[in-house]
C-alpha positions in Angstrom: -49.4 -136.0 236.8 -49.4 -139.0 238.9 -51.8 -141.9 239.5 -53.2 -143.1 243.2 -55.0 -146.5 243.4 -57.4 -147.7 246.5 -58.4 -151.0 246.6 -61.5 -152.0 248.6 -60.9 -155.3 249.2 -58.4 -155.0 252.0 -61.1 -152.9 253.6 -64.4 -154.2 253.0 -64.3 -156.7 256.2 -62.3 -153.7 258.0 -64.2 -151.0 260.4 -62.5 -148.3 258.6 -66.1 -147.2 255.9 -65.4 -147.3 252.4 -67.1 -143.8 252.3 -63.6 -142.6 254.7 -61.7 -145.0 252.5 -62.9 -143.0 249.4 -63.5 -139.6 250.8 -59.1 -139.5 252.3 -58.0 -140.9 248.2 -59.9 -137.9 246.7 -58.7 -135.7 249.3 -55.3 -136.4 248.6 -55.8 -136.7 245.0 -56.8 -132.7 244.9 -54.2 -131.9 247.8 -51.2 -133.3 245.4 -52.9 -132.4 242.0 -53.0 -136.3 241.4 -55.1 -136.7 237.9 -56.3 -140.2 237.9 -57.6 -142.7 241.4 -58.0 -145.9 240.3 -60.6 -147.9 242.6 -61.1 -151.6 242.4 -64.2 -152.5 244.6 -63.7 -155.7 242.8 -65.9 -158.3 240.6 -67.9 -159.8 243.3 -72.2 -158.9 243.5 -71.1 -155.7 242.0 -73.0 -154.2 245.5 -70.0 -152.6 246.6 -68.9 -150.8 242.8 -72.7 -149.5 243.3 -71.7 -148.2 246.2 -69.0 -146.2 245.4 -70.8 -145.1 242.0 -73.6 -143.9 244.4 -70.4 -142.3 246.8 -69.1 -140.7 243.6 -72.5 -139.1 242.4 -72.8 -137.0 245.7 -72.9 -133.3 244.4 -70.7 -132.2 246.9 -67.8 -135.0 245.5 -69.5 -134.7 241.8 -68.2 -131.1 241.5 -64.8 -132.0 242.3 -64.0 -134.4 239.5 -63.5 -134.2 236.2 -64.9 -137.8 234.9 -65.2 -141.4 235.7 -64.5 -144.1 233.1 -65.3 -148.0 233.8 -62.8 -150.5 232.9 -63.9 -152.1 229.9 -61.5 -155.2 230.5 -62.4 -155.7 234.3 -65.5 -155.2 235.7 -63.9 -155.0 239.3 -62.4 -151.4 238.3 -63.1 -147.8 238.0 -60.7 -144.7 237.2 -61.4 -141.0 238.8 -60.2 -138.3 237.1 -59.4 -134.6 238.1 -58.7 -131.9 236.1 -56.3 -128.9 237.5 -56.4 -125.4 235.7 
């Protein structure tokens, strides 16, 4: 079991997409078993945690994980968790 974390602010203003961004953490999440991402798309608008809720709830990235909790302390972060059998 390990933990990966991506954080969106060092690549918001970058021209690397937040969609590659989110799609290479999964990716590597399943390739190493890793059970829990932690994203921080941080407290701004809350535009950009909308976008990757939106990101997330694509069927085809939907399937893969097991659930997605919201930090109740801080707004600014989301966990990703994957099951392995």
């Amino acid at each position: 079991m390990g933990r990966l974390k991506l954080d969106l602010h060092d690549i918001y203003n970058k021209s690397k997409s937040i969609e590659d961004a989110l799609n290479d953490v999964i990716e590597e999440a399943l390739d190493k078993h890793i059970t829990e991402v932690e994203i921080i798309p941080g407290k701004g608008s809350g535009q950009l945690k909308k976008r990757v809720l939106r990101f997330l709830d694509q069927k085809h990235i939907k399937d893969k994980i097991h659930r997605i909790e919201k930090d109740s302390k801080n707004f600014g972060r989301l966990f990703v968790f994957f099951k392995f059998k």
